[in-house]
C-alpha positions as CSV (number, residue, x, y, z in Angstrom):
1,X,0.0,0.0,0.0
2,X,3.0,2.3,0.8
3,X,4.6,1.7,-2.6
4,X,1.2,2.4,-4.4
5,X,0.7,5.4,-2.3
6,X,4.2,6.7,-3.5
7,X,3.1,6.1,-7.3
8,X,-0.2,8.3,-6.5
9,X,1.7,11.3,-5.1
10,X,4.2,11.1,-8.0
11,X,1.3,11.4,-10.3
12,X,0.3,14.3,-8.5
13,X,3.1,16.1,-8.9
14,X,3.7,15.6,-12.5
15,X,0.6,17.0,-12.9
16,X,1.2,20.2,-11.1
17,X,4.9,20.9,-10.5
18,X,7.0,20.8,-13.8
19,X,7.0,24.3,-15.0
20,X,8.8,25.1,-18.7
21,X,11.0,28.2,-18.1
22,X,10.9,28.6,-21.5
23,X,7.7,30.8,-20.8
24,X,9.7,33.2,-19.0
25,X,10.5,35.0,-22.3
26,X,13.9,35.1,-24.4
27,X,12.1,31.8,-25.7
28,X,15.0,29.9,-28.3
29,X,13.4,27.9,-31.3
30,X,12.7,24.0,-31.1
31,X,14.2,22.7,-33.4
32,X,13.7,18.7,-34.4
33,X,16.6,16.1,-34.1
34,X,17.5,14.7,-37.7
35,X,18.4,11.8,-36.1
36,X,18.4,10.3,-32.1
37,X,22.0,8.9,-31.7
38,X,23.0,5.8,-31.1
39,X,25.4,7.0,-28.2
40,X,25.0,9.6,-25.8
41,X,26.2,13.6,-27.1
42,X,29.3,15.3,-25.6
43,X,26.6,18.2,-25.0
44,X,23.2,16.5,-24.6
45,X,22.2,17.7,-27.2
46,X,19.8,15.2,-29.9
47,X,18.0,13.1,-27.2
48,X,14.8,14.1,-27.8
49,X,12.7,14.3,-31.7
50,X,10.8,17.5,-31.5
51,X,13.7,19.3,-29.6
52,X,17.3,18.8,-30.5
53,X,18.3,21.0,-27.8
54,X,16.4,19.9,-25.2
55,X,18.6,19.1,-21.9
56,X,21.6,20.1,-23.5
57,X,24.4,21.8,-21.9
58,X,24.0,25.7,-21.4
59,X,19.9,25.9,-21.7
60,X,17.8,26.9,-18.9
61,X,16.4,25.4,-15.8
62,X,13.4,24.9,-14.9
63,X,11.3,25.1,-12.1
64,X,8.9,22.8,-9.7
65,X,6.9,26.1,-8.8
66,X,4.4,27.9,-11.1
67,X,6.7,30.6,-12.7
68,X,4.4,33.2,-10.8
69,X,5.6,32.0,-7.6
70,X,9.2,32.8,-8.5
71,X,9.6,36.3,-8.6
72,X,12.7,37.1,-6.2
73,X,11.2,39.5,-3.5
74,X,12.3,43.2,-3.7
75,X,16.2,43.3,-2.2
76,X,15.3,44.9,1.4
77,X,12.7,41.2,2.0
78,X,15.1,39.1,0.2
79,X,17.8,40.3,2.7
80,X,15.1,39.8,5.5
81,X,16.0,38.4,8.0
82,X,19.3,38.7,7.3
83,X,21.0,35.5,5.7
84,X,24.2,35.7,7.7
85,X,22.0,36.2,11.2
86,X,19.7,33.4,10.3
87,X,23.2,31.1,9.3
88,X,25.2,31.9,12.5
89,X,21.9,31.2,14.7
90,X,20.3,28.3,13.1
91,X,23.4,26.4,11.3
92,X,26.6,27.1,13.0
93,X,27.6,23.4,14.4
94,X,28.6,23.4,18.0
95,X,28.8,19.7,18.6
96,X,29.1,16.9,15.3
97,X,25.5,15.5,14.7
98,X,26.4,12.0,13.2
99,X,24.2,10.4,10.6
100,X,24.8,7.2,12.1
101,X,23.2,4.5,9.3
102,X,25.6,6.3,6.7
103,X,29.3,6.2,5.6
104,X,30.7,9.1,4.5
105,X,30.6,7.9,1.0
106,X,27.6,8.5,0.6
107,X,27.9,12.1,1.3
108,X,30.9,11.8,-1.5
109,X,28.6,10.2,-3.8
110,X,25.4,13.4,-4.1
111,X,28.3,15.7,-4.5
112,X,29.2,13.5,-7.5
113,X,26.0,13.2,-8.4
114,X,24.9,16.5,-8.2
115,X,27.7,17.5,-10.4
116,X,26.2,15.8,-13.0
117,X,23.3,17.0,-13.4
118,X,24.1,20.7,-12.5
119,X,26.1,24.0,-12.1
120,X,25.3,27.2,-12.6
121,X,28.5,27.8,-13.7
122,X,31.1,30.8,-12.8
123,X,29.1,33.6,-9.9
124,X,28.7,37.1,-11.8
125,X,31.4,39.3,-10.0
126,X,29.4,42.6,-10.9
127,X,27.6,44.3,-8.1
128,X,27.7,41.5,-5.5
129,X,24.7,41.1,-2.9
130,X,25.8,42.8,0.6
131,X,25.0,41.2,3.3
132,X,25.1,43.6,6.8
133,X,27.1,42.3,9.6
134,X,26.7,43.1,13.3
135,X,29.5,45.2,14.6
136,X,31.6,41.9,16.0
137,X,31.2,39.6,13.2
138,X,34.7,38.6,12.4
139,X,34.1,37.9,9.2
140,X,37.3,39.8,7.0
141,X,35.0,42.4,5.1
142,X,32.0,44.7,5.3
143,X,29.5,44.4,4.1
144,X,29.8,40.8,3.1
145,X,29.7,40.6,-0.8
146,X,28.4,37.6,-2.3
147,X,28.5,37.3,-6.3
148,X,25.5,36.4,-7.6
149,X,24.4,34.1,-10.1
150,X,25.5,34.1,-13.2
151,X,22.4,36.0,-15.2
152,X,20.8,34.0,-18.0
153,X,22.4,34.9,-21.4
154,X,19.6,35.2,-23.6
155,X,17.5,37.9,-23.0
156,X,14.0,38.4,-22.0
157,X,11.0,39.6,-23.6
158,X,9.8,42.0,-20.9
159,X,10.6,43.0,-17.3
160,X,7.5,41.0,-15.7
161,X,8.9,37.9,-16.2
162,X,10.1,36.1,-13.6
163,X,14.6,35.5,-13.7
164,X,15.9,32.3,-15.3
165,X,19.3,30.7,-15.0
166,X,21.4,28.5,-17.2
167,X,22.7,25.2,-16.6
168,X,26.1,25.0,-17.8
169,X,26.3,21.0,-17.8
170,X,23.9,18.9,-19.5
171,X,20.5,18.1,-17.9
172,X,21.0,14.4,-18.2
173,X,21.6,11.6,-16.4
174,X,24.8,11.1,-18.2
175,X,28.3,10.7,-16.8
176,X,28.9,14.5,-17.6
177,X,30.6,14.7,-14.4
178,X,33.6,12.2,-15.3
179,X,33.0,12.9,-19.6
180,X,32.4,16.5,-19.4
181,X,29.8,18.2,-20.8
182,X,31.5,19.5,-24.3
183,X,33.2,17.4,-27.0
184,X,36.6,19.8,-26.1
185,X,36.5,19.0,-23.0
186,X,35.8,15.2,-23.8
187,X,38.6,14.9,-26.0
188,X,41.5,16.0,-23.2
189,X,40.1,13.4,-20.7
190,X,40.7,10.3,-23.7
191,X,43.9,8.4,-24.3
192,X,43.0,7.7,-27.7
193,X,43.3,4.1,-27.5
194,X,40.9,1.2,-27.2
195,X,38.1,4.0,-25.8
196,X,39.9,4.6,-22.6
197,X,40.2,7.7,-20.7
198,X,43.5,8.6,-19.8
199,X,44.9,7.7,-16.6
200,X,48.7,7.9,-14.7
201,X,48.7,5.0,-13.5
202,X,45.8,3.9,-11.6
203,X,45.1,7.3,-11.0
204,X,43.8,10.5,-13.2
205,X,45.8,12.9,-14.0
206,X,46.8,16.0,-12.4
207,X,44.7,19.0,-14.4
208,X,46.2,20.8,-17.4
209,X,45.2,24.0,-16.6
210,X,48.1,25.9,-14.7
211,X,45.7,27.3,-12.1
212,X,43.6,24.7,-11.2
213,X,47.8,22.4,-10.4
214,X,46.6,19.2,-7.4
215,X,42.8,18.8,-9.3
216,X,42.3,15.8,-11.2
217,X,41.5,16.0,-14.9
218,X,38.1,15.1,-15.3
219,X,34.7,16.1,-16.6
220,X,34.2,18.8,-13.5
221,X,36.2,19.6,-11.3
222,X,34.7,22.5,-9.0
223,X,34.7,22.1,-5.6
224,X,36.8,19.4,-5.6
225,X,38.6,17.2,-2.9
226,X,39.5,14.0,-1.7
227,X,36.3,12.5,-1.7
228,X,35.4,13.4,-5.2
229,X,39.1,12.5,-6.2
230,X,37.7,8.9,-4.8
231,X,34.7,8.7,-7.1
232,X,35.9,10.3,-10.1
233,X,38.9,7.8,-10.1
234,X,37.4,5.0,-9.2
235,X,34.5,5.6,-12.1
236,X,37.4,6.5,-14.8
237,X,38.9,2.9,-13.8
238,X,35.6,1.1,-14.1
239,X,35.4,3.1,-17.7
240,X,38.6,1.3,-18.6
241,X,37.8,-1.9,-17.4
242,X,34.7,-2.0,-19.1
243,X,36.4,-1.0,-22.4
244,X,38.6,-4.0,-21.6
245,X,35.4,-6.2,-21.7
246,X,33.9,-4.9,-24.4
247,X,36.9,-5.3,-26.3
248,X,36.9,-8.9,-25.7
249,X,34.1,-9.5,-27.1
250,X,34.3,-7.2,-30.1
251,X,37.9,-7.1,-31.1
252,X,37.1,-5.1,-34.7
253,X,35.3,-2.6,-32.8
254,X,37.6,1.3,-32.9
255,X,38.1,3.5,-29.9
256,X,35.1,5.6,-30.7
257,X,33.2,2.9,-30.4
258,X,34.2,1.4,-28.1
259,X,34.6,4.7,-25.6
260,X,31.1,5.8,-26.4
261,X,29.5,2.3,-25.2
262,X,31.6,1.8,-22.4
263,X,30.1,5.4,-21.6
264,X,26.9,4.3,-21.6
265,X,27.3,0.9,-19.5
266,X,29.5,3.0,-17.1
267,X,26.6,6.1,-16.7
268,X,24.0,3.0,-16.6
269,X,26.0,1.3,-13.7
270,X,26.2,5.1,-11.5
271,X,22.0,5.5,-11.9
272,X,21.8,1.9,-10.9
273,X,23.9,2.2,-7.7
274,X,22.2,5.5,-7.0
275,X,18.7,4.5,-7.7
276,X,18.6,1.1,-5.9
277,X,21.7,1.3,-3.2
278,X,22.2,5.7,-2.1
279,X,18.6,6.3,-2.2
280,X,17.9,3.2,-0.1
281,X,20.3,3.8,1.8
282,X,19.8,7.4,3.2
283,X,15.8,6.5,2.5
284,X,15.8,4.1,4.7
285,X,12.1,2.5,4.7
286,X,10.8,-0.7,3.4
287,X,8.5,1.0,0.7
288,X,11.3,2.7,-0.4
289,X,13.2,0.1,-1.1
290,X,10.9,-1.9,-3.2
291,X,9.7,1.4,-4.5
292,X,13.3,2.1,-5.8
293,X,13.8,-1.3,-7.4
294,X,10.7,-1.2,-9.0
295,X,11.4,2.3,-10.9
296,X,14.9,0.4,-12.2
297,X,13.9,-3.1,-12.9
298,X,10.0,-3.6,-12.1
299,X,8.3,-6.2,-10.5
300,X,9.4,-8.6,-12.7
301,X,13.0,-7.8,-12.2
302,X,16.5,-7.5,-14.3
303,X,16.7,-11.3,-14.6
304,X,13.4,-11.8,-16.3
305,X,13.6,-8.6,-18.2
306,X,17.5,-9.5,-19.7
307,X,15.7,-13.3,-20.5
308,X,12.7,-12.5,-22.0
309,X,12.0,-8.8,-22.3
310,X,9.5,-6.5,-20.9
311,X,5.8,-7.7,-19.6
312,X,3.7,-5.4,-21.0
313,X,4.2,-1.5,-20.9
314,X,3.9,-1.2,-17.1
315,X,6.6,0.5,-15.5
316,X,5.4,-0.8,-12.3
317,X,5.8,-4.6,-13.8
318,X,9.2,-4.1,-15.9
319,X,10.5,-1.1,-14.8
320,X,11.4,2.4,-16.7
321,X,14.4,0.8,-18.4
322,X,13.6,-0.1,-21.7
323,X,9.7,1.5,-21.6
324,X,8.9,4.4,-23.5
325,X,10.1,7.9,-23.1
326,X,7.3,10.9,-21.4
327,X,8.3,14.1,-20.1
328,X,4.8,14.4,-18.8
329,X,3.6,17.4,-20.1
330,X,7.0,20.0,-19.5
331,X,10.5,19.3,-21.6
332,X,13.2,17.6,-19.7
333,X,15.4,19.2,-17.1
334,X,16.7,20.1,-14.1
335,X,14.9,22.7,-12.3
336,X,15.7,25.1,-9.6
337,X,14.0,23.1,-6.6
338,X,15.5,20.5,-7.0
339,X,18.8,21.9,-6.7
340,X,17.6,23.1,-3.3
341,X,16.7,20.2,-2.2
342,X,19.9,19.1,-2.7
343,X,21.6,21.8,-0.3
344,X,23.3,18.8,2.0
345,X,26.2,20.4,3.6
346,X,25.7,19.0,6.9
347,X,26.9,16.0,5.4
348,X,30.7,17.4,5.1
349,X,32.6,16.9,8.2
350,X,35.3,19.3,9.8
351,X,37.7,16.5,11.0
352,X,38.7,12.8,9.0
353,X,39.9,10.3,11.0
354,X,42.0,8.1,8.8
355,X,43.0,4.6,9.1
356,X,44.6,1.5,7.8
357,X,42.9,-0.3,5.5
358,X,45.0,-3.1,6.8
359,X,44.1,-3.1,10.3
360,X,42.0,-0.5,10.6
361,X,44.6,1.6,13.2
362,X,44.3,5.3,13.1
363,X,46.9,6.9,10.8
364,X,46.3,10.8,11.1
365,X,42.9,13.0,12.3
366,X,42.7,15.8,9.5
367,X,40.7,18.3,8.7
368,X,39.0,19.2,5.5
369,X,41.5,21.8,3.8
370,X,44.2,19.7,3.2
371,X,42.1,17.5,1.5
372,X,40.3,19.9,-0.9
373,X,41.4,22.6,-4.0
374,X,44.9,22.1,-5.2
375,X,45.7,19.9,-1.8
376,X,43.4,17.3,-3.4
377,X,46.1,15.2,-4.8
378,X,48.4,15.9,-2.7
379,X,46.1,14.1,0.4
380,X,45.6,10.9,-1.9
381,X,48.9,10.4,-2.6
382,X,49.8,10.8,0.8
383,X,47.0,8.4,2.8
384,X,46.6,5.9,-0.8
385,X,43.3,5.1,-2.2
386,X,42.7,1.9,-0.2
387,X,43.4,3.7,3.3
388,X,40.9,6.6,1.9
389,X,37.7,4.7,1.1
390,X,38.1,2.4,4.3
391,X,38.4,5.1,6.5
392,X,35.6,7.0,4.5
393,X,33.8,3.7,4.9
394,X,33.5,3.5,8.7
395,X,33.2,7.3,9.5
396,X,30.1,8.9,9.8
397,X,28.9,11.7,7.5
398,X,26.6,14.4,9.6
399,X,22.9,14.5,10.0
400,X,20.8,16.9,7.7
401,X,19.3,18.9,10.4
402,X,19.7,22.5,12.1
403,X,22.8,23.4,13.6
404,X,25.6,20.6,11.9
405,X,26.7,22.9,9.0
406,X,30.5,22.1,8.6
407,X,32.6,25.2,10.1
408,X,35.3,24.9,7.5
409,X,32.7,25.5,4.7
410,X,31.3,28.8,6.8
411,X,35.0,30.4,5.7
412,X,35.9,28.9,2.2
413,X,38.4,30.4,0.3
414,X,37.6,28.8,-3.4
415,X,40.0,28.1,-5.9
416,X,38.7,30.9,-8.1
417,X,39.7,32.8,-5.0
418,X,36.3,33.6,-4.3
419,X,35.6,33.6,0.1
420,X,32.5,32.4,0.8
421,X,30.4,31.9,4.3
422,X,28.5,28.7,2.4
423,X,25.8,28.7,4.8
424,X,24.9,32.1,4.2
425,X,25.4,32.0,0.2
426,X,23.0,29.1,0.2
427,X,20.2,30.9,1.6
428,X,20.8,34.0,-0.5
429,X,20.9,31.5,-3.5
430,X,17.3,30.4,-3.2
431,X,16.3,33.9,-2.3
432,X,17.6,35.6,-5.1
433,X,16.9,32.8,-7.4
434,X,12.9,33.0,-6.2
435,X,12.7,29.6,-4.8
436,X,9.6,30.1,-2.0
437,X,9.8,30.0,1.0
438,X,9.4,26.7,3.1
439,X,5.2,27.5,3.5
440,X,5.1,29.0,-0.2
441,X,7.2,25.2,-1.3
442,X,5.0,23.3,0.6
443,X,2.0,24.5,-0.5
444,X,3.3,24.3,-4.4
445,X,3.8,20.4,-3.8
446,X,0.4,19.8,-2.0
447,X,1.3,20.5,1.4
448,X,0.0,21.5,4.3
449,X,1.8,24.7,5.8
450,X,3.2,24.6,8.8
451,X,0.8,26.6,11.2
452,X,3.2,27.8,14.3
453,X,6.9,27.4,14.9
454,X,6.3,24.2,17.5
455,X,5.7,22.4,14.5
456,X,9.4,22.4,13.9
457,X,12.9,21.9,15.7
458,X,13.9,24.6,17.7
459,X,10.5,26.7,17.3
460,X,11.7,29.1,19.9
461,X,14.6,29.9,18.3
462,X,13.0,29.8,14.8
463,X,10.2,32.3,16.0
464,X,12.7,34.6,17.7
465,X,15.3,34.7,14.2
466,X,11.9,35.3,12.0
467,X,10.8,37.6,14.2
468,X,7.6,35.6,14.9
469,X,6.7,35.0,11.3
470,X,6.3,31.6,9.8
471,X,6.0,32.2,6.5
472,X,9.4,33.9,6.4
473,X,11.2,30.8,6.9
474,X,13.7,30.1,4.4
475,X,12.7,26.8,3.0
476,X,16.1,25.2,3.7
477,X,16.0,26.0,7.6
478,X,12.3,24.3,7.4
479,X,13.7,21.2,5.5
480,X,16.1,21.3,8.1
481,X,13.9,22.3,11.2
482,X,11.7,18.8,10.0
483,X,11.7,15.5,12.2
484,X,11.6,13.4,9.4
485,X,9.8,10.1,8.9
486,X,11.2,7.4,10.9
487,X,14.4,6.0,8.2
488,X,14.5,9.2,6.5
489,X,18.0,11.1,6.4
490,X,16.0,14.3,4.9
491,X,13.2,16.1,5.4
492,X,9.5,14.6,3.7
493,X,9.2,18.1,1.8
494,X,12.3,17.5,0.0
495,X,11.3,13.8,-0.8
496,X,8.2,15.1,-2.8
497,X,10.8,16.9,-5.4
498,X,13.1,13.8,-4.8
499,X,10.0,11.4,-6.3
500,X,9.2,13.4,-9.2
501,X,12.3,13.8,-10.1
502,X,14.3,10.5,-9.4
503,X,11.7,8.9,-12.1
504,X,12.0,11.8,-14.7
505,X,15.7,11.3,-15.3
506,X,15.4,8.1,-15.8
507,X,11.7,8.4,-17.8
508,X,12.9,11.3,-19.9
509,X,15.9,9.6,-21.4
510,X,16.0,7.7,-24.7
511,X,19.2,6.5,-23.5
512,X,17.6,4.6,-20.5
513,X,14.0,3.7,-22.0
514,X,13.8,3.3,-25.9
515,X,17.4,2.8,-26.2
516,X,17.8,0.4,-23.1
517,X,19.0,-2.3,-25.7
518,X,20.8,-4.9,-26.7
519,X,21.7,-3.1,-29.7
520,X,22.9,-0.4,-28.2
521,X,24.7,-1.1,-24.9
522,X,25.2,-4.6,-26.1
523,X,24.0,-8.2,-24.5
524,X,27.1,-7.9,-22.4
525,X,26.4,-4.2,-21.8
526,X,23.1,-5.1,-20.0
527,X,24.6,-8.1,-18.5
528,X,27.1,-5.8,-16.6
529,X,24.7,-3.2,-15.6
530,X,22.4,-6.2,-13.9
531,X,25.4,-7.5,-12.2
532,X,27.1,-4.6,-11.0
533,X,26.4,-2.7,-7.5
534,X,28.8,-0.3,-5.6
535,X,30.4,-3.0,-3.4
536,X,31.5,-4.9,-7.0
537,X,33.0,-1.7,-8.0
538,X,35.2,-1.0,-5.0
539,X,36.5,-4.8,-5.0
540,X,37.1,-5.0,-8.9
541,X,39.3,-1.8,-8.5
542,X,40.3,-2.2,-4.9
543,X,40.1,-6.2,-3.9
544,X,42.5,-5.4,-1.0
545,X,39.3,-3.6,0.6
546,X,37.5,-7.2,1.0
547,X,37.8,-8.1,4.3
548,X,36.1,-4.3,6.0
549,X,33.8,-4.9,2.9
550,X,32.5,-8.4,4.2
551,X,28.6,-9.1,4.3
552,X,28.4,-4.9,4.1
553,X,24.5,-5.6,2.0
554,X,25.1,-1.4,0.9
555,X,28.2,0.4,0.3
556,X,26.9,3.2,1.8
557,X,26.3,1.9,4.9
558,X,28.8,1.8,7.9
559,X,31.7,-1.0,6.7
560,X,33.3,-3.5,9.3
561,X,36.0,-2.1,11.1
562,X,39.1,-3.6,11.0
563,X,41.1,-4.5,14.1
């Protein structure tokens, strides 16, 4: 009954909460595809029939809310209360908040996620937002100047339409993060040979750009550190290994051919570990569980399908994979909600304990910085891979709640040389970008507002930074301020975007419905994708991490320790 109450509210909210930005004015043509592809574009670009640039890299986002509802408010609300009050009050961490059914992998993993699917690319340096500060805030200027979003580069048709911003990846569910999201960028990560991505060793190389010296070369790099140095590397082996395989069995095949299906296999294998093993994971309910299956493999599961194809066109019996593509009414991509949803800093710790992968002894507490920007290769080379994703393995991330945002990322110096507060800049972000507030969000996905501050955590405190108003809560804080259902490791408001979405990336793409084929990833393509999870990555790559790895049913879960 849970599952099929899941399904309900997803219909809901495809009826009511994707919004096309490209109503907003500055509308660009549609143009058909000649052709879909048989491999997945260095820009996104082709996927869909009527619209060849439909989730490609540089068009807009778009939103969950009605495009009414996302007017920023005029500059003396949107400072209101002030960002930097509401993040020293409501976010500063005092004492670590564990999320004790998590690794910190899987904090490592959304970040890699999430840099697939979006960026807003490069803050606009011209007139900053200032931010007040209190006479004995020690932060180094004043006011505090915070860049704001890059603007959307195509123009509007008139002044009353709502801002839009670009997303300079591709919308898709696609790999961008490790491929890139250009065919420029593409061609520096290849070796050129047998569809491989280059590699120094076992490990990527060092970036060819003279200011960005200690970042791995890879499809995106911002924000970078050891924990996405992890991923990236371990996903650019799994590339190469594939290649290996597919090589194997098709020894005429070229290195195009062979790097643009290994590309797909490999991007097939990352939704399938996030759909059925992360989400699970930091979901952590029955109904979600077989919920989460069901969207990747159906009722019927992968065995039956890979045997003797699909049962019908239920996605509910056979899955999404292979079934037919629907946007549901609004083209395909990533909207601005959903990027606020994924605002999961308290995840990040300020201190890493790490230890042998041998015997699990500590080695060395450090903290974050030396791990991140150009000291990202630098820590890696120093602890070793295997030592790294144990001690990631059995240390906790932090809880998504009030009060654990990660100190160190409260005084940021970026690479671009750019010093942030991060828990302030996220809640300017959504202000300035016109995400509602939390009461506006929930009642744009069908929910009840909250009536009075005890409703949440910390209702005094909340009532006394809002200055007694509920509906000025910033919609992060609420998410935050939520006791979640019992197994959830995030608020329910955030799940509703979570549902709608999680399906549309996989329901939108060719590459994952109508082209979920043998003729196109291959029979052994498909056969790897079913018999791959995250645990068969990590021991293909890193066998040495079998023992802490041991009956551990989801990566992402706490691993044995070693003694």
């Amino acid at each position: 009954m849970a599952v099929l109450g899941l399904a309900r509210m997803r219909e809901e909210l495809r009826r009511h909460n994707l919004h096309d930005t490209y109503g907003a004015g500055g509308e660009r043509s549609r143009t058909p595809t000649p052709d879909i592809p048989s491999h997945r574009t260095y820009d996104g670009s082709g996927y869909d029939p009527d619209d060849i640039d439909m989730g490609r890299a540089g068009t807009r986002f778009d939103r969950n809310a009605p495009l009414a509802m996302t007017f920023p408010e005029p500059m003396d609300r949107l400072m209101s209360p002030n960002p930097r009050m509401v993040a020293d009050r409501l976010l500063t961490r005092t004492d670590f908040i564990p999320a004790r059914s998590l690794n910190m992998l899987a904090a490592a993993w959304i970040q890699f996620q999430n840099h697939d699917w979006f960026s807003h690319g490069d803050n606009h340096e011209a007139a900053p937002l200032e931010v007040e500060l209190d006479g004995g805030d020690p932060w180094y200027e004043r006011p505090m100047r915070i860049r704001r979003t890059r603007p959307d580069p195509v123009a509007h048709t008139g002044g009353d339409r709502p801002p839009t911003y670009e997303n300079t990846v591709t919308h898709w569910w696609d790999g961008s993060q490790v491929y890139g999201s250009s065919e420029e960028r593409c061609r520096r990560l290849r070796s050129g040979e047998d569809g491989k991505l280059a590699m120094a060793g076992d490990r990527l190389p060092d970036e060819d750009n003279p200011g960005l010296t200690g970042i791995d070369l890879t499809g995106f790099s911002d924000n970078y550190w050891s924990g996405l140095s992890m991923m990236h590397t371990l996903f650019a082996r799994e590339h190469n290994t594939i290649c290996d395989m597919l090589r194997s069995a098709y020894p005429s095949w070229r290195d195009e051919r062979l790097f643009q299906t290994a590309r797909l296999i490999n991007t097939a294998v990352m939704a399938k570990i996030h759909t059925v093993e992360w989400t699970p994971g930091i979901l952590a309910t029955r109904a979600l569980r077989v919920g989460m299956n069901i969207n990747w493999s159906g009722l019927a599961g992968a065995k039956w399908r890979r045997r003797r194809g699909r049962l019908g066109r239920s996605d509910v019996v056979s899955g999404i994979l292979g079934s037919n593509v629907d946007h549901h009414g609004a083209p395909y991509s990533t909207t601005e909600e959903f990027v606020t949803c994924y605002r999961l800093h308290p995840l990040i710790r300020d201190d890493y304990p790490i230890r042998s992968h041998l015997r699990g002894q500590l080695v060395e507490t450090i903290g974050f910085m030396p791990m991140q920007g150009r000291e990202t290769r630098e820590a890696v080379d120093k602890y070793g891979m295997a030592d790294l994703f144990y001690s990631f393995g059995v240390m906790h991330p932090g809880a998504i709640t009030l009060h654990n945002h990660p100190a160190v990322l409260r005084d940021l110096v970026r690479v671009n040389g750019e010093h942030i507060d991060l828990g302030t800049v996220d809640l300017v972000r959504d202000r300035e970008r016109g995400v509602p507030r939390y009461n506006g969000f929930r009642r744009m996905l069908g929910k009840r507002p909250v009536e009075s501050f005890d409703e949440l955590e910390s209702g005094d405190l909340l009532r006394e930074v809002y200055d007694g108003d509920v509906d000025r809560v910033d919609t992060m804080i609420g998410m935050y301020a939520e006791t979640p259902p019992e197994g959830f490791g995030f608020s329910e408001t955030a799940f509703r975007i979570f549902v709608l979405m999680a399906s549309r990336r996989l329901k939108s793409d060719p590459f994952f419905t109508e082209l979920y084929t043998p003729a196109v990833y291959t029979p052994e393509g498909l056969a790897w994708i079913d018999d791959t999870g995250m645990v068969d990555v990590l021991l293909r790559h890193h066998p040495e991490l079998a023992p802490a790895l041991a009956g551990v049913p989801n990566a992402f879960a706490p691993w044995r320790r070693l003694s």
